[in-house]
ROKOLNU-871947 format. One record per residue (C-alpha): residue number from 1; chain; x negated, z, y. Coordinates in Angstrom, 3 decimals, always signed. Each point is the difference from the previous one (the first is absolute). Example, Ala and Ser with C-alpha at 12.3 -4.5 7.8 and 13.67 -1.06 7.14 Angstrom:
<nr->1	kette->A	X->-12.300	Z->+7.800	Y->-4.500> .
<nr->2	kette->A	X->-1.370	Z->-0.660	Y->+3.440> .
//
This chain:
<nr->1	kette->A	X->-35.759	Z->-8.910	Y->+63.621> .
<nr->2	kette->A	X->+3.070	Z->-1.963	Y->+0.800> .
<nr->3	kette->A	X->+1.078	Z->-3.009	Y->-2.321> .
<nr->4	kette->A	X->+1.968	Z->-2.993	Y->+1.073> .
<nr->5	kette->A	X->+1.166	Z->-3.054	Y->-2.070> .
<nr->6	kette->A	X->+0.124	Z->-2.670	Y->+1.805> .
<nr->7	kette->A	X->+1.612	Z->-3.351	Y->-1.460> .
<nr->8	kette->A	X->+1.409	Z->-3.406	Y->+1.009> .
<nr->9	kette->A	X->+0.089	Z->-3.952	Y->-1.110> .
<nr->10	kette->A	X->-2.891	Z->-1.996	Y->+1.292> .
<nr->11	kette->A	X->-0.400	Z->-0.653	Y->+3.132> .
<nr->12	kette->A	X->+2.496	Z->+2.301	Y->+1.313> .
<nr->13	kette->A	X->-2.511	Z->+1.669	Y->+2.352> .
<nr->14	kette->A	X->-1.027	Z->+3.047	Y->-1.809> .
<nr->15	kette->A	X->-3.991	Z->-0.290	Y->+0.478> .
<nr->16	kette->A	X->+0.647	Z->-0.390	Y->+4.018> .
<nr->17	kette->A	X->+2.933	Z->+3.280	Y->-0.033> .
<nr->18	kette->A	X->-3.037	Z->+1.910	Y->-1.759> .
<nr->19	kette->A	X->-2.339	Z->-0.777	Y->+2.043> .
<nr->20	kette->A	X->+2.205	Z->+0.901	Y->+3.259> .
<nr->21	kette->A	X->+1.572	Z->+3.526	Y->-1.477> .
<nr->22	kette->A	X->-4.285	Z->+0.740	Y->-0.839> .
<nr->23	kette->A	X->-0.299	Z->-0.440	Y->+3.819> .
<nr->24	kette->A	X->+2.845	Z->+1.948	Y->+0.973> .
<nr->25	kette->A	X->-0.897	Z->+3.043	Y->-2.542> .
<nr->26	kette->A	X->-3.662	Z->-0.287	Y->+0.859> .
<nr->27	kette->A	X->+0.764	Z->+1.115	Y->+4.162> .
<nr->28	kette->A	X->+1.252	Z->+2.827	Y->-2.317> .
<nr->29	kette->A	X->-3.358	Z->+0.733	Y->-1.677> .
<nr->30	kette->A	X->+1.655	Z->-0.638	Y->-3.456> .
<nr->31	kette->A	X->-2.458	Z->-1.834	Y->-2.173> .
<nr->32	kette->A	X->+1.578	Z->-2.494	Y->-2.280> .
<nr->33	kette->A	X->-1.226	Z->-2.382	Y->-3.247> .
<nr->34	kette->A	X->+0.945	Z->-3.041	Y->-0.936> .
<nr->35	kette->A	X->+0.768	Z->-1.250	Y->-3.835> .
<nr->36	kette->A	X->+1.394	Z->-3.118	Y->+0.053> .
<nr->37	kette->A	X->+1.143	Z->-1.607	Y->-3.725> .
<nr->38	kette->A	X->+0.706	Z->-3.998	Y->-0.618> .
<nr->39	kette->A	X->-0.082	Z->-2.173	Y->-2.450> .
<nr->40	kette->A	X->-2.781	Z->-3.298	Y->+0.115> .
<nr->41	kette->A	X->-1.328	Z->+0.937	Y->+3.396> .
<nr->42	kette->A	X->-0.091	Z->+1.674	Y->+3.319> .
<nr->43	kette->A	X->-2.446	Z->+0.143	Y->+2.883> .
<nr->44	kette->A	X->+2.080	Z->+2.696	Y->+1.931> .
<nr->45	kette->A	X->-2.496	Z->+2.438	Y->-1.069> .
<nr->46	kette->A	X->-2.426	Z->-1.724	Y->+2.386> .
<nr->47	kette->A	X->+2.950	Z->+0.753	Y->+2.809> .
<nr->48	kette->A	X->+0.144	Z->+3.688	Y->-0.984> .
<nr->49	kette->A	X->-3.936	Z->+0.272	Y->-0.091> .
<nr->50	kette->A	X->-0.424	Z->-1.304	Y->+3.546> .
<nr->51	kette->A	X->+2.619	Z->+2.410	Y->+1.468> .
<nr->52	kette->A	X->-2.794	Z->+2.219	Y->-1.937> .
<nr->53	kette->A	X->+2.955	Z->+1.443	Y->-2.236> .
<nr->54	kette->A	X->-1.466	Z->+1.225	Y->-3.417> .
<nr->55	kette->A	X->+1.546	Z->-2.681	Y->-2.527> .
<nr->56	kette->A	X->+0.155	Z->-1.079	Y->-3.496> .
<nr->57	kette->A	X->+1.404	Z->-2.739	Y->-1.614> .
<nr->58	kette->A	X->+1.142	Z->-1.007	Y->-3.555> .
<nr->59	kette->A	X->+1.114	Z->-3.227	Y->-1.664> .
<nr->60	kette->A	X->+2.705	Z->-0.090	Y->-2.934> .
<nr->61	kette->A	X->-1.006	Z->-3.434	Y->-0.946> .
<nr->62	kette->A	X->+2.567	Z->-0.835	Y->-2.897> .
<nr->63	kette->A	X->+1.636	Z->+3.675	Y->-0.214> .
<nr->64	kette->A	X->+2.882	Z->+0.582	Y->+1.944> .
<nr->65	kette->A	X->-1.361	Z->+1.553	Y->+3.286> .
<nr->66	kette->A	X->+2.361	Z->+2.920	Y->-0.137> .
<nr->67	kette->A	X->-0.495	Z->+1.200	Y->-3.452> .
<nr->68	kette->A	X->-3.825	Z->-0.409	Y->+1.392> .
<nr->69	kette->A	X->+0.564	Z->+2.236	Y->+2.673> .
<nr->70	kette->A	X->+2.095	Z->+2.592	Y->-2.105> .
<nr->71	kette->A	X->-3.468	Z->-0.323	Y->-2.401> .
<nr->72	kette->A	X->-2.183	Z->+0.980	Y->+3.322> .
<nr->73	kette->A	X->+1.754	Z->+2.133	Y->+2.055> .
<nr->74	kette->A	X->-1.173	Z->+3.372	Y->-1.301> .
<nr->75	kette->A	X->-3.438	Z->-1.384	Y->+0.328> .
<nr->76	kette->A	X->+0.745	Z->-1.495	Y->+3.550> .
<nr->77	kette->A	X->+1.066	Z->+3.863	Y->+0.928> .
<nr->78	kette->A	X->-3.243	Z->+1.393	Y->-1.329> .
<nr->79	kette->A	X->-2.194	Z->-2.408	Y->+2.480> .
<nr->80	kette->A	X->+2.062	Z->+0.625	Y->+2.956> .
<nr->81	kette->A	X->-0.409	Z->+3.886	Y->-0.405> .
<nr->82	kette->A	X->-3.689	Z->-0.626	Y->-0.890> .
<nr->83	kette->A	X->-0.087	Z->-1.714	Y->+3.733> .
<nr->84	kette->A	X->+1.517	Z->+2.942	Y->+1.585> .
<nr->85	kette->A	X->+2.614	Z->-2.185	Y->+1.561> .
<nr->86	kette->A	X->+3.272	Z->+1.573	Y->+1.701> .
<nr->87	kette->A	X->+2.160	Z->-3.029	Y->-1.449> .
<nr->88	kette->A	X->-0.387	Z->-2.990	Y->-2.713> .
<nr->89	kette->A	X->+1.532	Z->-2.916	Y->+0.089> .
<nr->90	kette->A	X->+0.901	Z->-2.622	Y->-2.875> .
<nr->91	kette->A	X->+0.799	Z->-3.432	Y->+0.566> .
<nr->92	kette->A	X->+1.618	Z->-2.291	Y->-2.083> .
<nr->93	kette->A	X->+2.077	Z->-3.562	Y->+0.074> .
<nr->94	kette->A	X->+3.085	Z->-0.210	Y->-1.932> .
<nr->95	kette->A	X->-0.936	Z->-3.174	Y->-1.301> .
<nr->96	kette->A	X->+3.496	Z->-0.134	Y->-2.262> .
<nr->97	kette->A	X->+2.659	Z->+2.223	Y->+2.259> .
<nr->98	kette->A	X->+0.288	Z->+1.879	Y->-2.585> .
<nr->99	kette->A	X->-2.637	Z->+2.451	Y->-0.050> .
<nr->100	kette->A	X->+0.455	Z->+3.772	Y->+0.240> .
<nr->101	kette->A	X->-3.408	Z->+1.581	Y->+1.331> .
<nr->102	kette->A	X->+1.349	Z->+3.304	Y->+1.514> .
<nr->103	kette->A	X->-0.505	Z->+3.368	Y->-1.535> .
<nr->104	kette->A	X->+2.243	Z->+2.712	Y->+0.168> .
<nr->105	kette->A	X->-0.666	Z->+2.569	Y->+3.057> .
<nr->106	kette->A	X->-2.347	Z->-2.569	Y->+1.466> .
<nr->107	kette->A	X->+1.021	Z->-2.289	Y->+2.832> .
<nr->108	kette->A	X->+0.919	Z->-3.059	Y->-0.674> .
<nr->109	kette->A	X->+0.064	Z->-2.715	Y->+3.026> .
<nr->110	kette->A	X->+0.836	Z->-3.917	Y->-0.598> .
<nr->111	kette->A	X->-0.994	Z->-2.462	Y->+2.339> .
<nr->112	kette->A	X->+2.379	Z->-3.167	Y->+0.307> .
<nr->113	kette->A	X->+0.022	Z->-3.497	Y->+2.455> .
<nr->114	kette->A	X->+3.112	Z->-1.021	Y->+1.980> .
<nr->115	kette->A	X->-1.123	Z->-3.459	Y->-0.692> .
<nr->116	kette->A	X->+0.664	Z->+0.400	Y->-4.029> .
<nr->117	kette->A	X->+3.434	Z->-0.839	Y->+0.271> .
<nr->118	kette->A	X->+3.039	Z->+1.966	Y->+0.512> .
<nr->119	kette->A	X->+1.063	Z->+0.590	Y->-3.522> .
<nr->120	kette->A	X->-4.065	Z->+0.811	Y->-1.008> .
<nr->121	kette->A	X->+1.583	Z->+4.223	Y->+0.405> .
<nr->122	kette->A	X->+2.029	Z->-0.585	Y->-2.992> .
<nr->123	kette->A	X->-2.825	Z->-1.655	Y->-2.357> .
<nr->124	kette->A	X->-2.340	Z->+2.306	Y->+0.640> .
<nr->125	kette->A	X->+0.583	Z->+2.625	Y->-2.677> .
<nr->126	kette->A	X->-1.074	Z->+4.171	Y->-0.168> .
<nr->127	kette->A	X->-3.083	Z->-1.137	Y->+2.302> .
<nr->128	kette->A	X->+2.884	Z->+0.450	Y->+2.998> .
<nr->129	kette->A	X->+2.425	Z->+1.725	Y->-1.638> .
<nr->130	kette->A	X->-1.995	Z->+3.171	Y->-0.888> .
<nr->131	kette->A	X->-2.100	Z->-0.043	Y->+3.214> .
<nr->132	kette->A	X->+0.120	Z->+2.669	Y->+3.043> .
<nr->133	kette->A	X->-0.922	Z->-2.392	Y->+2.311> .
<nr->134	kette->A	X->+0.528	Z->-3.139	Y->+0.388> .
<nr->135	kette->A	X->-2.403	Z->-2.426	Y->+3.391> .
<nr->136	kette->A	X->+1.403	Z->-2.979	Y->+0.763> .
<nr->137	kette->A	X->-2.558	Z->-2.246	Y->+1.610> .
<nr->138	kette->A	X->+0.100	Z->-3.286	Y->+1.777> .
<nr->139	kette->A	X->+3.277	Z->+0.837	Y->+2.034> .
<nr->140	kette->A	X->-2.312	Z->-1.325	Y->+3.468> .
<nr->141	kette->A	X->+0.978	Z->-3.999	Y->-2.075> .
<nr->142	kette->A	X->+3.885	Z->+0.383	Y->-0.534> .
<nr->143	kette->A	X->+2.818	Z->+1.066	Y->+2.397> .
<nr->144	kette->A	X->+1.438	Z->+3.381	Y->+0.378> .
<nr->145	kette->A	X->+2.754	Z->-1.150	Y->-1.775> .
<nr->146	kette->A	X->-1.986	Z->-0.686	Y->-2.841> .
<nr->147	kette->A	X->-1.753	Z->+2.898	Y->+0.144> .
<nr->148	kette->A	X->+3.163	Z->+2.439	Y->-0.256> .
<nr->149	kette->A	X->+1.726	Z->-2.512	Y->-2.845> .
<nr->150	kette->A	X->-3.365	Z->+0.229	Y->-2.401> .
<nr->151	kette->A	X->-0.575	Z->+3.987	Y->+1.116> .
<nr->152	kette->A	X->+3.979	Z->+0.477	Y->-0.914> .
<nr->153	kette->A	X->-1.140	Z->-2.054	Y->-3.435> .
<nr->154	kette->A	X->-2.684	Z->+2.561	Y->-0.474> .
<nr->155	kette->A	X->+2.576	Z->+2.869	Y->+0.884> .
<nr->156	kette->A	X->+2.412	Z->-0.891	Y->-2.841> .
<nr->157	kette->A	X->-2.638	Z->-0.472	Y->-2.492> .
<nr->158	kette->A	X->-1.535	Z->+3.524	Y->+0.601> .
<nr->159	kette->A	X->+2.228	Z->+1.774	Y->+2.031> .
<nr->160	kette->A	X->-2.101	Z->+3.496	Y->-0.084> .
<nr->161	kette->A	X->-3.287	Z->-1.347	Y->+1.411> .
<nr->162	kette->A	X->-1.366	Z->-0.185	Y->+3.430> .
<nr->163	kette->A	X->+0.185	Z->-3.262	Y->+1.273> .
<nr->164	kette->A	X->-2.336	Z->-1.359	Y->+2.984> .
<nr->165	kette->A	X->-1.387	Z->-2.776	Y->+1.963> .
<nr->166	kette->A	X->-3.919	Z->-0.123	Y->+0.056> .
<nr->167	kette->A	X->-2.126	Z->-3.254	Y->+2.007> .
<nr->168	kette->A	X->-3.049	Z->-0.286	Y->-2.376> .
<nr->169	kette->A	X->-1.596	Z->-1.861	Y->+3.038> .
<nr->170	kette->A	X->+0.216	Z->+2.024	Y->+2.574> .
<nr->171	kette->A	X->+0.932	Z->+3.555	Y->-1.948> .
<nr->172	kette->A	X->+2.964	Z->+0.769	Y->+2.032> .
<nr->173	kette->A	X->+1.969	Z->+2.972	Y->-2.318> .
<nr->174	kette->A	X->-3.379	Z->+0.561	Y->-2.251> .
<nr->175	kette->A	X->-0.218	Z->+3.577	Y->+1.438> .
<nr->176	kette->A	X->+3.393	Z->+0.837	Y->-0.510> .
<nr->177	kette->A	X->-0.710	Z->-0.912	Y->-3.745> .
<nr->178	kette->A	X->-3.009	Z->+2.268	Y->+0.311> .
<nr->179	kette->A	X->+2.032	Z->+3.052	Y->+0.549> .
<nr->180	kette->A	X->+1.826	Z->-0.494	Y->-2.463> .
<nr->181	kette->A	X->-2.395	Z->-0.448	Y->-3.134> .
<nr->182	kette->A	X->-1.797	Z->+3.327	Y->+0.579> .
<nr->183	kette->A	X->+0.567	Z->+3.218	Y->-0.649> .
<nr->184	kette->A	X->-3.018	Z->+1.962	Y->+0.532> .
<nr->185	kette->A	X->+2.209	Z->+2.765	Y->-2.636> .
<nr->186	kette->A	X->-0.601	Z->-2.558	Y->-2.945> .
<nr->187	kette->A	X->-2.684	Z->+0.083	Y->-1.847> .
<nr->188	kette->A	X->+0.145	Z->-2.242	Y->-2.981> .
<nr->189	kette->A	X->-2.963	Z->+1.561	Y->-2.671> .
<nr->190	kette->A	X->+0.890	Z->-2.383	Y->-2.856> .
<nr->191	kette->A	X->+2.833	Z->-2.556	Y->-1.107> .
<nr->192	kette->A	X->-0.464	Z->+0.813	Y->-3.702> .
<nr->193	kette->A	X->+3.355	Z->+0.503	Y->-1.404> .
<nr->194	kette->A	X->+2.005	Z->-1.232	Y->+2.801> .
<nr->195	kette->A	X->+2.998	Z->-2.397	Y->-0.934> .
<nr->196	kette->A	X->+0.083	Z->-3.266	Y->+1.714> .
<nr->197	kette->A	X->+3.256	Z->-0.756	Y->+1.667> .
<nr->198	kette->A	X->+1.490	Z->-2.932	Y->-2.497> .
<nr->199	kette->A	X->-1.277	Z->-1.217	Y->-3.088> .
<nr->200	kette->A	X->-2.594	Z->-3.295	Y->+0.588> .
<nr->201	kette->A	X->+0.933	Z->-2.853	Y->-1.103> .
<nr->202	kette->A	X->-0.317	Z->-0.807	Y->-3.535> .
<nr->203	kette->A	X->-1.256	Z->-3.161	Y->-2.791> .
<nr->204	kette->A	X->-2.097	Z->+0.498	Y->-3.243> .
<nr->205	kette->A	X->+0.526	Z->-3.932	Y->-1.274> .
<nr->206	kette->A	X->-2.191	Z->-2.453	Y->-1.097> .
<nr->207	kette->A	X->-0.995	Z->-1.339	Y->+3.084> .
<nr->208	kette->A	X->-0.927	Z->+3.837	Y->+1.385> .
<nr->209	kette->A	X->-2.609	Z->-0.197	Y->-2.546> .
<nr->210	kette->A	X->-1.536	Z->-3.566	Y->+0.910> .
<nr->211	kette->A	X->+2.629	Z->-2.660	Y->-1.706> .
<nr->212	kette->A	X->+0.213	Z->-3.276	Y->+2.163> .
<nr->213	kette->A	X->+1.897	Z->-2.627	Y->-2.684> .
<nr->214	kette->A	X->+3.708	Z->-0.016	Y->+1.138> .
<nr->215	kette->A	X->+2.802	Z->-0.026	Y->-2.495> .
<nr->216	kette->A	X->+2.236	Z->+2.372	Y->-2.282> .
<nr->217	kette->A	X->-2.531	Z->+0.154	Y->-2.617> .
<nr->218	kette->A	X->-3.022	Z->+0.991	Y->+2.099> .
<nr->219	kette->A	X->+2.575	Z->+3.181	Y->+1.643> .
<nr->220	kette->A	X->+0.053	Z->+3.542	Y->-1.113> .
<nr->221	kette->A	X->+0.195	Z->+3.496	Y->+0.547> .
<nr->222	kette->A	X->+2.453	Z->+0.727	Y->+3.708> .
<nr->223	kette->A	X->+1.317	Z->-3.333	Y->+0.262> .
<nr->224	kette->A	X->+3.631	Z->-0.368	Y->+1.913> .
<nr->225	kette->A	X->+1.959	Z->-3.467	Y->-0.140> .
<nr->226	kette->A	X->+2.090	Z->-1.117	Y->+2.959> .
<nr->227	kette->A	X->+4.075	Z->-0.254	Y->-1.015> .
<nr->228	kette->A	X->+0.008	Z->-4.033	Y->+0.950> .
<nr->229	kette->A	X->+3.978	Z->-0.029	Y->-1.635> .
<nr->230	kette->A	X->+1.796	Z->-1.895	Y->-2.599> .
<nr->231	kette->A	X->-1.132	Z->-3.428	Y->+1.787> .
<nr->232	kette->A	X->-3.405	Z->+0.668	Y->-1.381> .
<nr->233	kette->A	X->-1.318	Z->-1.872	Y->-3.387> .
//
């Protein structure tokens, strides 16, 4: 079985690029699962489910999703083999730009909008600049000018991926993303004891564990202080 990580902010498209590479790899007779991780909510199990894609869904609630998926993944792995699928996929929003979801040796694909802004490449932390791939959707709303300034964006922040152009409406370049995430050679038994690509992010403080009264004296454990200069009193 073949494992991909995909991973994105919200709203970026990811759920609709799924959906289209499933198509594309299913003319191939490659049967392919669904996990898709948020936070509060998500109905896009109910997407995956009538494109009759096995799917499973889990919620972090107040944990940071990632460290929530890092917690599941081995278990994830286990269901998709038990399923007999040729690939899994994971989904999961980068609600903070700075998540890190991909493992080592697995592929990691991010999904980002032209319409987040042209500087949105540079905010978006390891969840672009560790990724093999990198969609960018929406390009059928903005110019072609705008589409080779944001893609050149992309380019500088993670000059060793594979950049491309998918239309999650239509599914124009959705195959050619299809050939690229399997490899029928690959055969992925396990993810216990692989290394994640860059360390998650990080907070044990008071407010980690449930603390809502704001002020100095209510803060402890990894607490960091902006520098606001001498002008400060």
């Amino acid at each position: 079985m073949n494992l991909v990580v995909f991973s994105g902010p919200p709203s970026s498209g990811k759920t609709s690029i799924i959906l289209k590479t499933i198509d594309a790899l299913k003319q191939r007779d490659i049967s392919v699962g669904v996990v898709k991780f948020d936070c509060l909510y998500t109905d896009d199990d109910e997407l995956y489910e009538k494109a009759g894609v096995p799917v499973k869904k889990g919620l972090s609630g107040a944990l940071c999703p990632d460290h929530f998926f890092a917690s599941n993944i081995e278990e994830v792995v286990q269901w998709g083999r038990s399923m007999g699928l040729d690939m899994l996929i994971t989904e999961s929003a980068g609600l903070c730009n700075r998540c890190s979801p991909y493992i080592k040796e697995i592929k990691g694909v991010c999904v980002i909008d032209n319409l987040s802004g042209i500087n949105t490449p540079k905010k978006i932390g390891p969840m672009l600049k560790s990724a093999d791939m990198v969609v960018i959707t929406k390009g059928d709303i903005v110019s072609q000018a705008e589409r080779e300034v944001f893609a050149s964006r992309v380019n500088s922040v993670n000059p060793k991926a594979i950049t491309m152009h998918i239309n999650g409406l239509t599914g124009q370049g959705a195959y050619e993303l299809s050939t690229l995430l399997y490899d029928k050679e690959k055969d992925i038994e396990t993810v216990q004891g692989m290394e994640l690509r860059f360390p998650m992010p990080s907070a044990m403080c008071s407010y980690c564990l449930g603390e809502t009264r704001i002020g100095e004296a209510y803060q402890m454990g990894n607490v960091r202080k902006m520098d606001l200069g001498d002008d400060y009193a």
